[in-house]
VEXDREN-2710 file (C-alpha; in Angstrom, 1 decimal):
% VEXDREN-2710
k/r/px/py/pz
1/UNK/0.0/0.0/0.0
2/UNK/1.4/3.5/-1.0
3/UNK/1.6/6.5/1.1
4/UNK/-0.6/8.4/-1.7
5/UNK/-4.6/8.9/-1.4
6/UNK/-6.7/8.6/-4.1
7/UNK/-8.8/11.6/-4.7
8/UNK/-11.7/11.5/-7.3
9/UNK/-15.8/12.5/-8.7
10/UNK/-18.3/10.5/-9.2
11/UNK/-18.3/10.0/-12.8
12/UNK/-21.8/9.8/-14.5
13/UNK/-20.7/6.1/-15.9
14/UNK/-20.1/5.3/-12.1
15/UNK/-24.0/6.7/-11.0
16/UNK/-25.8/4.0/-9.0
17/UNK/-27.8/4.2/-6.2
18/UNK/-29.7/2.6/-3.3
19/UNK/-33.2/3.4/-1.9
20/UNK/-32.9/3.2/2.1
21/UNK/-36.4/2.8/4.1
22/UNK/-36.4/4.2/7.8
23/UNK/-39.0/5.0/10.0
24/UNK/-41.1/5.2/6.6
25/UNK/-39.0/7.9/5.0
26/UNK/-37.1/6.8/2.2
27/UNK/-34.0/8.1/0.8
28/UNK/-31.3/7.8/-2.2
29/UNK/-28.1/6.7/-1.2
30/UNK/-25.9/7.1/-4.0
31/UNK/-23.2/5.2/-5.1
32/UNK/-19.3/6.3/-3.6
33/UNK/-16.6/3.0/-4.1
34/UNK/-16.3/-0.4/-4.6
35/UNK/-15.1/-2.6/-1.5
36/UNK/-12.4/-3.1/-4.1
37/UNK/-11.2/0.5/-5.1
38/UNK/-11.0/1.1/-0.9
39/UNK/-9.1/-2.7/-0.1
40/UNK/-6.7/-1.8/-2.9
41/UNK/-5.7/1.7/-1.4
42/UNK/-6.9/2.3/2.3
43/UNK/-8.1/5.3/1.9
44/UNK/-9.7/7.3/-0.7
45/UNK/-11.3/11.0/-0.9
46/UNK/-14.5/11.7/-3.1
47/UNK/-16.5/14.7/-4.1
48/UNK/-20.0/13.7/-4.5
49/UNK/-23.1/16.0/-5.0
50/UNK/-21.3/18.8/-2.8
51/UNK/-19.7/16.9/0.1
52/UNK/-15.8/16.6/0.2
53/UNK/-15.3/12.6/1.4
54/UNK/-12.8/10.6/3.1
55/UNK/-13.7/7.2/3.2
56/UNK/-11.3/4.7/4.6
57/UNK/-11.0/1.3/6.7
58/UNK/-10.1/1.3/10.6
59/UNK/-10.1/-1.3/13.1
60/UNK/-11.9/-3.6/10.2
61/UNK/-14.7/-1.0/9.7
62/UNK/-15.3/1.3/6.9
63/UNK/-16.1/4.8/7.7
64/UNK/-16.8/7.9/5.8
65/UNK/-16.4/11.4/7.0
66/UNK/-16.3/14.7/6.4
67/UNK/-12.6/15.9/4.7
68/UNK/-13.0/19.5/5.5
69/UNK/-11.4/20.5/8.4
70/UNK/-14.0/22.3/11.0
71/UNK/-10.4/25.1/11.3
72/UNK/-9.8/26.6/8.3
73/UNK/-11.3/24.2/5.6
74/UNK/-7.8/22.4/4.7
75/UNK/-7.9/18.7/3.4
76/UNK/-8.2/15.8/6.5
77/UNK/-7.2/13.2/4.6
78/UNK/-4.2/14.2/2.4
79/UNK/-2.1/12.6/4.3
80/UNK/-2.7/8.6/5.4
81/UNK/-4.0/8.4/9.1
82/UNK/-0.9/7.9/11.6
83/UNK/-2.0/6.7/15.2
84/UNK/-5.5/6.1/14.8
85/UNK/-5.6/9.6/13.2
86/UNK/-6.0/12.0/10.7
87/UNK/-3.8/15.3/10.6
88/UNK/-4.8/18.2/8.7
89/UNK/-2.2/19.5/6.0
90/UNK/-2.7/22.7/6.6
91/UNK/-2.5/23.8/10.3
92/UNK/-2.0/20.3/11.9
93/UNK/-5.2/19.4/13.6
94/UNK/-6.1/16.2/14.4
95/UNK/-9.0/14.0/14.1
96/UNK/-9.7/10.9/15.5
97/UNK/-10.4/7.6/12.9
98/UNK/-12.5/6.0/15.1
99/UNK/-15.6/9.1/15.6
100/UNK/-14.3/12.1/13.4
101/UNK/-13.9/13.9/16.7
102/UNK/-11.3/16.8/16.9
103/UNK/-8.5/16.1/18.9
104/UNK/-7.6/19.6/18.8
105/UNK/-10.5/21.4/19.5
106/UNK/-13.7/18.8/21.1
107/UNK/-16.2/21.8/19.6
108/UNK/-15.6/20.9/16.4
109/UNK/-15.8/17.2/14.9
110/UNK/-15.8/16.6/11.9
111/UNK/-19.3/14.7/10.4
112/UNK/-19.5/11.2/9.8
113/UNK/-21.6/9.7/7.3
114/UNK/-23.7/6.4/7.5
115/UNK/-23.1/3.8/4.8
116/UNK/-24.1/1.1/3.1
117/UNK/-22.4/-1.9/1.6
118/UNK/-24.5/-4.0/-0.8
119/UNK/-22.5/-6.3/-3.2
120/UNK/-18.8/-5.2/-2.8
121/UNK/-20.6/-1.5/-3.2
122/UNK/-20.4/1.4/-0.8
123/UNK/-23.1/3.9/-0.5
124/UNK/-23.0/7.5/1.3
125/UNK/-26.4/8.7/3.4
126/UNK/-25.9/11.8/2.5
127/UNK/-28.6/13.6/4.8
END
């Protein structure tokens, strides 16, 4: 595994979705990686439909959260977690892997996203 992170859109050709029921709301979940794409690099960051994501594996789960950082708006996950987390390129503050929550600052986590994994694919709850 490389010390590089994959950073890509959601192409049109790549545009799949899943309908979620809760509570009897339903939503889209769209499509963000294959189970594949992740295994193959760790880590990945994706821009879909407005939201800046880092979506990666830790402690055997995959997670998905925000890759803004709540300080200045610098990249989270440009760099490959280190100690269970993520350091921001720009000014150095850390997030934890396990919640999203700022090390640095408690007041401002960073959001974590709900998926969904349905046949080797990974959705985003966007809402």
């Amino acid at each position: 595994m490389s010390n590089s992170v994959v950073k890509s859109n959601v192409s049109s050709e790549e545009r799949d979705e899943i309908i979620i029921s809760e509570l009897g709301q339903q939503r889209v979940c769209p499509f963000l990686a294959s189970m594949d794409e992740l295994s193959k690099h760790g880590q990945l960051t994706k821009w879909i439909e407005g939201h800046d994501i880092l979506l990666y594996i830790f402690e055997g789960k995959v997670k998905a959260i925000s890759n803004i950082c709540r300080h200045f708006g610098g990249p989270v996950g440009y760099h490959k977690a280190k100690g269970g987390k993520f350091t921001c390129l720009w000014h150095n503050w850390e997030y934890d892997c396990s919640s999203g929550a700022c090390l640095t600052n408690s007041n401002l986590p960073l959001r974590e996203y709900s998926l969904h994994i349905r046949d080797q694919k990974i959705y985003i709850d966007l809402l």
